[in-house]
FIPAVO-162213 format. One record per residue: x, y, z of N, C-alpha, C, O in turn; residue in three letters. Coordinates in steps of 0.1 Angstrom, whole numbers, always signed. Each point is the difference from the previous one (the first is absolute). Example, Ala and Ser with C-alpha at 12.3 -4.5 7.8 and 13.67 -1.06 7.14 Angstrom:
// residues 2
(site (+132; -57; +78); (-9; +12; +0); (+9; +12; +0); (+10; +0; +7); ALA)
(site (-14; +11; -14); (+9; +11; +0); (-8; +11; +8); (+5; +11; +1); SER)
This chain:
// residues 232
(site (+9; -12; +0); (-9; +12; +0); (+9; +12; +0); (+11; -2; +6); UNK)
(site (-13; +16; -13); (+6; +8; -5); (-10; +15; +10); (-11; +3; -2); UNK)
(site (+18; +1; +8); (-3; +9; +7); (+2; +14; -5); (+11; +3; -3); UNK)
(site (-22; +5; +0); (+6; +12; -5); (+3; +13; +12); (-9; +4; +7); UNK)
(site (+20; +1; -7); (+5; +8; +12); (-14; +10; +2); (-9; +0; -9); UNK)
(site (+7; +6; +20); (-12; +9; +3); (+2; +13; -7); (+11; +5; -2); UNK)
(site (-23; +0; -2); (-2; +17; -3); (+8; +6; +8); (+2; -5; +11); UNK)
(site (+4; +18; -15); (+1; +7; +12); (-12; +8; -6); (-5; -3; -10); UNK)
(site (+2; +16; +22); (-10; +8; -1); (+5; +12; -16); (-6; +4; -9); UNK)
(site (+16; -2; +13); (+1; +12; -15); (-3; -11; -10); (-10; +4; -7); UNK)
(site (+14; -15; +4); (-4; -8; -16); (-13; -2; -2); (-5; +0; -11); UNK)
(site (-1; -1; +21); (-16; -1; +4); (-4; +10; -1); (-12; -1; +1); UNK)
(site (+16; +15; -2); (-4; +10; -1); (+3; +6; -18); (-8; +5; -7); UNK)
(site (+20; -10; +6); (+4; +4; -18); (-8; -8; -7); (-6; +4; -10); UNK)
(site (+3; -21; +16); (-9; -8; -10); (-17; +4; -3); (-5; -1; -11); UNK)
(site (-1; +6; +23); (-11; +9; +2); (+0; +16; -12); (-10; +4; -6); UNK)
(site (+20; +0; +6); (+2; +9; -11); (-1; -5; -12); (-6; +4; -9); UNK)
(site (+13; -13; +11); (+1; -3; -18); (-12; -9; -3); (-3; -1; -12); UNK)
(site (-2; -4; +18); (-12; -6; +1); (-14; +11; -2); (-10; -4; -5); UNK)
(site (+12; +16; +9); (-13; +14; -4); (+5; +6; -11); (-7; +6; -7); UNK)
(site (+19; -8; +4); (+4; +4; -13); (+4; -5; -12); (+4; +7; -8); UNK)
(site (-5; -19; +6); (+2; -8; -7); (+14; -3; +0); (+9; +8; +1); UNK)
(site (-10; -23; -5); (+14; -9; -5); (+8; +7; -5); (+11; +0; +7); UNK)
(site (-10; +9; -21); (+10; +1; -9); (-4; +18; -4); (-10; +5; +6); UNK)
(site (+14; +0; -12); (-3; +18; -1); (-11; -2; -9); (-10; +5; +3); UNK)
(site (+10; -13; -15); (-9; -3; -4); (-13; +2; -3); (-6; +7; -8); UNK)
(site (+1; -22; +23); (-8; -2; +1); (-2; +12; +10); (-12; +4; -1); UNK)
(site (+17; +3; +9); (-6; +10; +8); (-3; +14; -10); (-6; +10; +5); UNK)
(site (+11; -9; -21); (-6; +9; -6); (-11; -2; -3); (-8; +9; +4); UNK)
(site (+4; -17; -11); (-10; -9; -8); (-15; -1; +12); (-11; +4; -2); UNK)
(site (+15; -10; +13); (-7; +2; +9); (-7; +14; +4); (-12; +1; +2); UNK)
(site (+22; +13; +0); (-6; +13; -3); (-6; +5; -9); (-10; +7; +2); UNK)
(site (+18; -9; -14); (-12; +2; -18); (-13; -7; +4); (-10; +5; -4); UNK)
(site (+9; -12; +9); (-16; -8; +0); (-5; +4; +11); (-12; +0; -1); UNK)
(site (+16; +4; +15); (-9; +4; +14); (-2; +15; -8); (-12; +2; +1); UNK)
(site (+18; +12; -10); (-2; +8; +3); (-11; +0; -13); (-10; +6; -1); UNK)
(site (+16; -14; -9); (-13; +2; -12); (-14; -1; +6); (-9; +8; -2); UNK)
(site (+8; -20; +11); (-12; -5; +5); (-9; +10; +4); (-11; +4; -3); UNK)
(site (+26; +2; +15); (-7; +14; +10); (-6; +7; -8); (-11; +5; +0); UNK)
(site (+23; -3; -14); (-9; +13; -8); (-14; +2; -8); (-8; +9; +0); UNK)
(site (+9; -23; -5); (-18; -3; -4); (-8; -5; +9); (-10; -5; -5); UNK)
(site (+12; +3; +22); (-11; -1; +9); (-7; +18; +2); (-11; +4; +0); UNK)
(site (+28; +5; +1); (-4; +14; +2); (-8; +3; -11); (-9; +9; +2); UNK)
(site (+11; -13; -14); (-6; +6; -8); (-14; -1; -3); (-7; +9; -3); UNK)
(site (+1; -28; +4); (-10; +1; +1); (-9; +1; +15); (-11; -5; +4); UNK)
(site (+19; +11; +3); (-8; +8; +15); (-3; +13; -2); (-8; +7; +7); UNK)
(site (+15; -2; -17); (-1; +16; -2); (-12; +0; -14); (-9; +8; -1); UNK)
(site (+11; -16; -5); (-13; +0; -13); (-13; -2; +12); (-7; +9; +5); UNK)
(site (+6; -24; -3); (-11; -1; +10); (-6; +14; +10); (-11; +3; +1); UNK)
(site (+20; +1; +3); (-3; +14; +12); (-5; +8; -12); (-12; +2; +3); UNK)
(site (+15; +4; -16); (-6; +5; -11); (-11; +0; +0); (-8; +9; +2); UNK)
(site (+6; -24; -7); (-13; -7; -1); (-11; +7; +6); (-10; +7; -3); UNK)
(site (+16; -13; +16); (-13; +0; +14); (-2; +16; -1); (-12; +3; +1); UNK)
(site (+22; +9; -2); (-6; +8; +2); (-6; +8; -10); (-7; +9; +3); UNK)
(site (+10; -12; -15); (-12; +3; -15); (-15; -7; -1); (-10; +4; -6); UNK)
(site (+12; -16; +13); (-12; -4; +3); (-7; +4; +14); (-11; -2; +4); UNK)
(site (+19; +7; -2); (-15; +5; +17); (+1; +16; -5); (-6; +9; +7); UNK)
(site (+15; -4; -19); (-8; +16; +1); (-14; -4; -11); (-10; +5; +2); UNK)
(site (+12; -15; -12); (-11; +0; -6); (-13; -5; +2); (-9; -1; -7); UNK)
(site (+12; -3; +23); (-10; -5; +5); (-4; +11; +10); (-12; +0; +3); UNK)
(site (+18; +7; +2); (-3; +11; +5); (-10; +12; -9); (-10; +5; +5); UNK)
(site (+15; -4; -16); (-6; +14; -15); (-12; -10; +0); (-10; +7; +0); UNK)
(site (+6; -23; +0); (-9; -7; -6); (-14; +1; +10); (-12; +2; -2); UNK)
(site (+22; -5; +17); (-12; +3; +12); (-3; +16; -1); (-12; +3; -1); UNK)
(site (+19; +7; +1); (-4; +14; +2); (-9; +2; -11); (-9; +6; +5); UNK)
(site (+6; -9; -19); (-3; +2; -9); (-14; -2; -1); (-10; +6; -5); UNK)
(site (+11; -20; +13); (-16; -7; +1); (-8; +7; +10); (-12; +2; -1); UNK)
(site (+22; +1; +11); (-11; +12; +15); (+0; +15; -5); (-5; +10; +5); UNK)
(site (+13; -10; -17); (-7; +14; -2); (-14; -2; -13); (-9; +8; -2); UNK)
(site (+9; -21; -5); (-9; +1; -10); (-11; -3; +8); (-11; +5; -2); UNK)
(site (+13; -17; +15); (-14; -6; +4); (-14; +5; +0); (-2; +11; -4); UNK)
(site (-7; -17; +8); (-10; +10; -2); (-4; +5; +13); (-8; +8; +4); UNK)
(site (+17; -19; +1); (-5; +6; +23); (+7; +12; -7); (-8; +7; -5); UNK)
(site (+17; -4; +3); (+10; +14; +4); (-9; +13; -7); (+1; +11; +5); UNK)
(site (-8; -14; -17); (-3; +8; -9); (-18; +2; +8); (-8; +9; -4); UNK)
(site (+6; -15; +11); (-13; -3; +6); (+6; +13; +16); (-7; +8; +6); UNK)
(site (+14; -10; -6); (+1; +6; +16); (+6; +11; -4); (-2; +9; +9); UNK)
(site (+9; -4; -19); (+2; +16; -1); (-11; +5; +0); (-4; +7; +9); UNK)
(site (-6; -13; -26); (-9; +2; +1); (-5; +7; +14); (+0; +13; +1); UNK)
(site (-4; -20; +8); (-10; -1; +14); (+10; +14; +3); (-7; +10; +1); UNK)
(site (+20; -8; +1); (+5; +11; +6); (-1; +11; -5); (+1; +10; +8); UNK)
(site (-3; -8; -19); (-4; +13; -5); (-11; +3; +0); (-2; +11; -6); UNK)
(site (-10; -19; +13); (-11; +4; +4); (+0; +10; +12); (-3; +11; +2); UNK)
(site (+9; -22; +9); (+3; +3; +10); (+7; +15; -1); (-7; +11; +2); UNK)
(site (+22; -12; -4); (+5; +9; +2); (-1; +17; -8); (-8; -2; -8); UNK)
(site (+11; +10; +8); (+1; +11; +0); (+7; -1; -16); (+8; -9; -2); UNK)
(site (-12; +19; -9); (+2; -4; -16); (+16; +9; +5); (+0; +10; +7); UNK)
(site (+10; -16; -11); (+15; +4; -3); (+4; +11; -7); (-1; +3; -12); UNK)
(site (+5; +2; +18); (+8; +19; -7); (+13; -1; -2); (+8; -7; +6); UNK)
(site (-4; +14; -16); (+19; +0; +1); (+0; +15; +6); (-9; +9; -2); UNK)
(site (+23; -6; +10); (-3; +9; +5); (+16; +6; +0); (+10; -8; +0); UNK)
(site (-9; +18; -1); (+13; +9; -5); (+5; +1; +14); (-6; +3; +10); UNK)
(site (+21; -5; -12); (+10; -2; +15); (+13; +9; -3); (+7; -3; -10); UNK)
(site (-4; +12; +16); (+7; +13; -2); (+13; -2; +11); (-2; +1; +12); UNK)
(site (+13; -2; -17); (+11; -1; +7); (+9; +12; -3); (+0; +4; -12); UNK)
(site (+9; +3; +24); (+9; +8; -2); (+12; -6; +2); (+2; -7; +10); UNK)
(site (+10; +8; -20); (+10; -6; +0); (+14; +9; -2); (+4; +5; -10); UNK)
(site (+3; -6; +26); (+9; +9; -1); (+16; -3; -2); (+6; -4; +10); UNK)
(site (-2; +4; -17); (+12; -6; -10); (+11; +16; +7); (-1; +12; -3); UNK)
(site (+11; -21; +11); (+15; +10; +2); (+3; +5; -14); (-2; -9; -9); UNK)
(site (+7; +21; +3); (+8; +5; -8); (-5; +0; -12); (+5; +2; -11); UNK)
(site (-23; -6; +14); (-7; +4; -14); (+4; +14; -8); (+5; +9; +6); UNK)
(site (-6; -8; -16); (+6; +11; -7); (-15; +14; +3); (-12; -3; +1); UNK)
(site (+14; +11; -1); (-12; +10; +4); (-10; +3; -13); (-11; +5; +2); UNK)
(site (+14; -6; -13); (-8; +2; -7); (-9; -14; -2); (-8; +0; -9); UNK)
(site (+10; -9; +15); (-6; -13; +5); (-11; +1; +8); (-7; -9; +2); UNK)
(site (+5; +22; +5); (-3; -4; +17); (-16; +3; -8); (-3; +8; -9); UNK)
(site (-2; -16; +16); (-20; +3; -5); (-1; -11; -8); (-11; -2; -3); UNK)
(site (+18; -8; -3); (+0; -3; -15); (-10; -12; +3); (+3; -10; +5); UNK)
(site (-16; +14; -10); (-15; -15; +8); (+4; -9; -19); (+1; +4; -11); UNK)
(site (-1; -18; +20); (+2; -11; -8); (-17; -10; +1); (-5; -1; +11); UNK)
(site (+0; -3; -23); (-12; -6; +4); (+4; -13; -5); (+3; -3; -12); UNK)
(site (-3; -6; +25); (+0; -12; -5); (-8; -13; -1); (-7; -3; +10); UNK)
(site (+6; -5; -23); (-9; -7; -3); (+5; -15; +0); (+8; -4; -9); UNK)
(site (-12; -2; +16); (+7; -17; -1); (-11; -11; +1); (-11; +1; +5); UNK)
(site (+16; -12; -12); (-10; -16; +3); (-14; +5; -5); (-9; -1; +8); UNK)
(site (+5; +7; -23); (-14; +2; +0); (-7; -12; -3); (-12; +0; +1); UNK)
(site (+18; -10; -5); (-3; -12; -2); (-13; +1; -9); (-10; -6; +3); UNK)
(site (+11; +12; -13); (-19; +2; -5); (-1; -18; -10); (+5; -7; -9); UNK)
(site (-16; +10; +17); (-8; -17; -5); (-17; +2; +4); (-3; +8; +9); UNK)
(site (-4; -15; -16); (-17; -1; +4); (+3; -3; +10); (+8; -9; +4); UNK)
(site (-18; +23; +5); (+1; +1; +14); (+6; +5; +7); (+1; -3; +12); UNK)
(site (+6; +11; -18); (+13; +13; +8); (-8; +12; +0); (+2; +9; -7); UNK)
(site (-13; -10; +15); (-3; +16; -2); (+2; +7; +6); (-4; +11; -2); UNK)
(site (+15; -14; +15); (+9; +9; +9); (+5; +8; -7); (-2; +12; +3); UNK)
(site (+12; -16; -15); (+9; +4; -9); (-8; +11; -12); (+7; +8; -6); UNK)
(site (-19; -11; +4); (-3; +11; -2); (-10; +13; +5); (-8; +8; -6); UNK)
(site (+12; -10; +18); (-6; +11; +11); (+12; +12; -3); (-2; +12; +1); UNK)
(site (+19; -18; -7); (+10; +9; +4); (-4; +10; -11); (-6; +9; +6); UNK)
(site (+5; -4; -23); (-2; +11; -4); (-10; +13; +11); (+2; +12; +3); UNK)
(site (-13; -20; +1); (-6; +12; +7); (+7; +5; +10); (+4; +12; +1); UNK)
(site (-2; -22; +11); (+5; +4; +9); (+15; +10; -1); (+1; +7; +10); UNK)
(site (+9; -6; -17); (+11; +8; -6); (-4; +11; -9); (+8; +8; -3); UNK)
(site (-21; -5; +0); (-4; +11; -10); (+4; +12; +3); (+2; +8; -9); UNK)
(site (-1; -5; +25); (+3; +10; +6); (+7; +6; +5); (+0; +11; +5); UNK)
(site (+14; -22; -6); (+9; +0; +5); (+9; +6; -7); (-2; -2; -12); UNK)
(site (+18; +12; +16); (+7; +6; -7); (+11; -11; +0); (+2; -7; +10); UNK)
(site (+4; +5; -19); (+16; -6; +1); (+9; +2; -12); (-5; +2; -11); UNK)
(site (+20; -4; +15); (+6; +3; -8); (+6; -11; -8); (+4; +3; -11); UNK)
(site (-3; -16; +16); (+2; -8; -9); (-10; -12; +8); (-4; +1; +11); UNK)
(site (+2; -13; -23); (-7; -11; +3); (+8; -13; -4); (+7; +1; -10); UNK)
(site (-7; -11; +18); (+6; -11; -2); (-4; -15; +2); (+0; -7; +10); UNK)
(site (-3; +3; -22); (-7; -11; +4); (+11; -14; +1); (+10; +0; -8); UNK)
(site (-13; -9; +16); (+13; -7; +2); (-5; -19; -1); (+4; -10; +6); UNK)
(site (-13; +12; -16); (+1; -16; -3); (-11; -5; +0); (-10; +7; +2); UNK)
(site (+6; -25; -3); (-10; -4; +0); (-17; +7; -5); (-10; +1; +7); UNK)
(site (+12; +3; -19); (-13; +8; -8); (-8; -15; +1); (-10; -1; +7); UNK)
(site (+14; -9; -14); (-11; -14; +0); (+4; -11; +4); (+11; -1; +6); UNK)
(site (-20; -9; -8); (+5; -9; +4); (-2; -11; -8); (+4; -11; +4); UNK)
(site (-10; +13; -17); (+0; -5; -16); (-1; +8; -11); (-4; +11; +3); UNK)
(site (+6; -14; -14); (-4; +5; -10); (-11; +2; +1); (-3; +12; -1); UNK)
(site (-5; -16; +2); (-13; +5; -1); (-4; +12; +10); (-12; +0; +2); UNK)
(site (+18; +8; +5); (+1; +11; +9); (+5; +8; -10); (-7; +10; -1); UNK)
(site (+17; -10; -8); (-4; +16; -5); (-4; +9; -5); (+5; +12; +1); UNK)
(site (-19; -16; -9); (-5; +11; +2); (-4; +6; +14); (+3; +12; +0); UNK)
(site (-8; -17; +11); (+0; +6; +9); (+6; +11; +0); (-4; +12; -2); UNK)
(site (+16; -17; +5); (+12; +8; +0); (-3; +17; -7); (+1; +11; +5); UNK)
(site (-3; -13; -17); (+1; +12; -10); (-18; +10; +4); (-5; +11; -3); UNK)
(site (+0; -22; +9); (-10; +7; +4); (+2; +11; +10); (-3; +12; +1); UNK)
(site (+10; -21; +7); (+2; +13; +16); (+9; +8; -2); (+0; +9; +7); UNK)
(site (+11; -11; -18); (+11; +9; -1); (-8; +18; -11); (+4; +12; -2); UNK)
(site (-16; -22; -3); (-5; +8; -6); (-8; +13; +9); (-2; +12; -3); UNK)
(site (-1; -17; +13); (-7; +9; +12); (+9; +4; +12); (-2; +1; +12); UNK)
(site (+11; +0; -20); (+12; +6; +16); (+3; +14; -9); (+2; +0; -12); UNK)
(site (-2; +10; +22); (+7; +13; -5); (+13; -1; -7); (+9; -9; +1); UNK)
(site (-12; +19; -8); (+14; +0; -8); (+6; +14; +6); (-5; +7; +8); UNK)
(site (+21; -4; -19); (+4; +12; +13); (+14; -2; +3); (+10; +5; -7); UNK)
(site (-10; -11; +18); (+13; -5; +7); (+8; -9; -9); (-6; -8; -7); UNK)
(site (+18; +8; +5); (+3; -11; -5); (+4; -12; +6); (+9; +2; +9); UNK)
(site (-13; -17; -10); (-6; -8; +0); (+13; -13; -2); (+10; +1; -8); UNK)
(site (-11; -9; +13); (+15; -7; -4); (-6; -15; +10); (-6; +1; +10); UNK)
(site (+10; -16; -18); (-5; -10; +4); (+12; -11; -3); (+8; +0; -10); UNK)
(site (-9; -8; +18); (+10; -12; +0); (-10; -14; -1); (-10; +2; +7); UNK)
(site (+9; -12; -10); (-3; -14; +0); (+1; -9; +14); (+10; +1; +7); UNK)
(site (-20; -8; -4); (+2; -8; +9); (+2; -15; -3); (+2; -1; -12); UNK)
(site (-1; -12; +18); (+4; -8; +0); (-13; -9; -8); (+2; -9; -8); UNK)
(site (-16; +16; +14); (-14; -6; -3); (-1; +4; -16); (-9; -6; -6); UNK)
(site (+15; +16; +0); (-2; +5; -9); (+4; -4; -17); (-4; +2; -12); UNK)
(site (+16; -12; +21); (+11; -8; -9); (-9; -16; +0); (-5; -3; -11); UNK)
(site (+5; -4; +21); (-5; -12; +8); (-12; +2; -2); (-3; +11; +5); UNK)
(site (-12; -22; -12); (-13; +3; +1); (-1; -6; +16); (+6; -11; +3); UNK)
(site (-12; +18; +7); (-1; -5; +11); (-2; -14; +2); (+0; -7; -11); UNK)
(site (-3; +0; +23); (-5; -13; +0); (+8; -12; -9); (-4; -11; +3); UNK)
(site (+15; +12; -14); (+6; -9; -7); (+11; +3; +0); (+5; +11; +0); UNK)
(site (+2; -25; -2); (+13; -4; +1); (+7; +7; -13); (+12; +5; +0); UNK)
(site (-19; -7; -10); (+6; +0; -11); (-10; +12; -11); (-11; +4; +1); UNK)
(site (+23; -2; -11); (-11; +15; -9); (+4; +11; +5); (+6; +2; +11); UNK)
(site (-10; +5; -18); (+5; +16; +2); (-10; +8; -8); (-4; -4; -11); UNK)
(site (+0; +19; +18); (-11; +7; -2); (+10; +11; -16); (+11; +4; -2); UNK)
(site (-22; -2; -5); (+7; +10; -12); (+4; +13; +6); (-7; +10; +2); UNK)
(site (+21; -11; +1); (+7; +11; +8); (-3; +16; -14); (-7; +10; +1); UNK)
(site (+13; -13; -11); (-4; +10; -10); (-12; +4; -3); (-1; +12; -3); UNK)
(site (-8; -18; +4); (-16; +7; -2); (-1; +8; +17); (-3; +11; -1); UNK)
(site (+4; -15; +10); (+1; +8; +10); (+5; +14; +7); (-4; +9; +7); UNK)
(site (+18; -13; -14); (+11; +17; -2); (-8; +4; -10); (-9; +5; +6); UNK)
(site (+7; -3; -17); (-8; +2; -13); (-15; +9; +10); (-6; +11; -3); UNK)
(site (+2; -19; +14); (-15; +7; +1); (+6; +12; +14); (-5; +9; +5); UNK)
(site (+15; -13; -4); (+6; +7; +16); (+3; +16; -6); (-5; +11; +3); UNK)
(site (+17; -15; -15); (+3; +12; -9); (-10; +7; -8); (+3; +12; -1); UNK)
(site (-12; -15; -4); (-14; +9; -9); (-4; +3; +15); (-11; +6; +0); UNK)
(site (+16; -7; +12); (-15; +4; +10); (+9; +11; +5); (-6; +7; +7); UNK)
(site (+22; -3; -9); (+5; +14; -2); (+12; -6; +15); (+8; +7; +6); UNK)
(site (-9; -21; -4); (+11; -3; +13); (+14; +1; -8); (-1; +4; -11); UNK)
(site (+13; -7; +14); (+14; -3; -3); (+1; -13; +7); (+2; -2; +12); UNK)
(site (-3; -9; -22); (+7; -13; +11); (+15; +1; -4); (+7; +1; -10); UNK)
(site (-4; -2; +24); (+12; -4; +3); (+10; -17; +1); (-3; -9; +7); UNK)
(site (+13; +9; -15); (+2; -14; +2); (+18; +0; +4); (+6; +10; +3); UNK)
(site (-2; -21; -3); (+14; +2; +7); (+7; +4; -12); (+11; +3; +2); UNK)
(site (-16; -1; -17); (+12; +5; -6); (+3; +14; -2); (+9; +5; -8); UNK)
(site (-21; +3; +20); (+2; +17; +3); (+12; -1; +8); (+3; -8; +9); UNK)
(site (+8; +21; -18); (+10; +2; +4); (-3; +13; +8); (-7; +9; -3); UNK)
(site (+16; -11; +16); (+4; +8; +10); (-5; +18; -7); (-11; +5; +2); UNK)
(site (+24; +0; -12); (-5; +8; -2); (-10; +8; -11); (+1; +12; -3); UNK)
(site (-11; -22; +0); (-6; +5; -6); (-16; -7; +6); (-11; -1; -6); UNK)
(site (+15; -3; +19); (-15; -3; +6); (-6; +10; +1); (+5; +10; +4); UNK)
(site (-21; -11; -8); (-11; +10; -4); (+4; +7; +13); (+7; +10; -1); UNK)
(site (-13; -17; +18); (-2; +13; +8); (+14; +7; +5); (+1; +9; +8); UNK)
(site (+6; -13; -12); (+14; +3; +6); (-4; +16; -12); (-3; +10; +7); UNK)
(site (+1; -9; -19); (+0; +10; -12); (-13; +11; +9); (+3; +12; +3); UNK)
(site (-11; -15; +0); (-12; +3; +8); (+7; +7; +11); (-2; +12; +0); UNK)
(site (+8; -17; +9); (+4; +7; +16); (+13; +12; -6); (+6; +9; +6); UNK)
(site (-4; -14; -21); (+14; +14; -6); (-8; +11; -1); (+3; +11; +3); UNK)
(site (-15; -15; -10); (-12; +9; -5); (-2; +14; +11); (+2; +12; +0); UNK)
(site (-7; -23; +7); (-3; +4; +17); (+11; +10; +5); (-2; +10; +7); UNK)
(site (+12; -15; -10); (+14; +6; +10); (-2; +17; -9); (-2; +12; +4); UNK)
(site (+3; -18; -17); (+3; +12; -9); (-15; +13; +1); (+3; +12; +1); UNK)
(site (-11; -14; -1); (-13; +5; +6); (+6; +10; +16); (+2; +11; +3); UNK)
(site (+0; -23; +3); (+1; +5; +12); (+13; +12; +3); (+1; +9; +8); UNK)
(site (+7; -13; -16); (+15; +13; +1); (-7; +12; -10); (+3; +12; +0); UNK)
(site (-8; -16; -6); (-1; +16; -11); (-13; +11; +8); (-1; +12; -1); UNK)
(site (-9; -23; +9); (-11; +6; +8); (-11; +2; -7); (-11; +3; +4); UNK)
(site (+13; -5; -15); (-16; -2; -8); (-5; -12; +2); (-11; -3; -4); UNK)
């Protein structure tokens, strides 16, 4: 019988190494190419999956919101509330805004601003605003987005722009709703027949390819300046 001398503790400790790292350099490469590929297409389909899951619960989210706003409980119980309640006014909100190192021929300068008219069957808030502004003085107007919320909103649109004072000059930017037909993922509202009804209604839309110095109100507050130093 052939006795093999004992471990010591360090050989038992180097053979444990080479044993987690494999036999030969090799196989301990080979063995890494394949643990880290693996990792990489586990990470990757955990990261598609998490995608997944969360494109599927927003469209399940737009799907349930869509249905409680079409339902007919919902369309049943406004209904009942506008019995109930008191018929809705839009009502004009007047802020003073005091800006360090405004320039002085600035100072007074009333801005009327107009946002989210959202016009669609059944916005008749939105057209309460020509009257309620009839009376009012201002020096410029700014409308800042969201006119509809489909194509089929603009005529509205050219309707109320048709009954707002003219005068002041007038200057409008696009909203997100304006681009996007509300309620859908996909499509897009006729951005050009829109600017088209914005501009015949006497606005300036503004888009990001207005340069610095030749933005309308910036020409407007020179106007102003130059007005204001000569005293006429």
């Amino acid at each position: 019988m052939t006795l093999s001398p004992p471990t010591r503790p360090d050989d038992a400790q180097a053979l444990d190494a080479d044993e987690s790292k494999g036999v030969t350099s090799g196989n301990h490469a080979s063995g890494s190419r394949g643990a880290s590929a693996g990792g990489h297409r586990s990470a990757r389909r955990h990261r598609i999956a998490k995608r997944g899951v969360r494109a599927t619960g927003r469209r399940v989210s737009k799907a349930v919101a869509r249905a409680v706003v079409d339902s007919r409980v919902t369309r049943s119980s406004v209904k009942m509330l506008g019995r109930v309640l008191p018929p809705p006014r839009v009502h004009l909100t007047r802020y003073e805004i005091v800006l360090p190192r405004l320039p002085r021929h600035l100072d007074g300068l009333r801005v009327l601003h107009l946002s989210d008219l959202h016009l669609h069957p059944g916005s008749e808030l939105a057209l309460q605003v020509p009257a309620l502004i009839a009376d009012e003085s201002y020096d410029l107007a700014c409308y800042t987005g969201d006119f509809i919320n489909i194509d089929a909103d603009i005529p509205a649109v050219a309707t109320l722009l048709a009954r707002m004072p003219r005068g002041a000059p007038a200057y409008a930017v696009l909203g997100n709703h304006d681009y996007v037909p509300f309620g859908r993922d996909r499509g897009a509202n006729d951005v050009r027949r829109l600017r088209g009804v914005l501009t015949d209604a006497g606005l300036t839309v503004l888009t990001k390819h207005s340069l610095r110095n030749n933005f309308p109100p910036l020409r407007l507050l020179r106007r102003l300046d130059a007005t204001d130093k000569t005293g006429s």
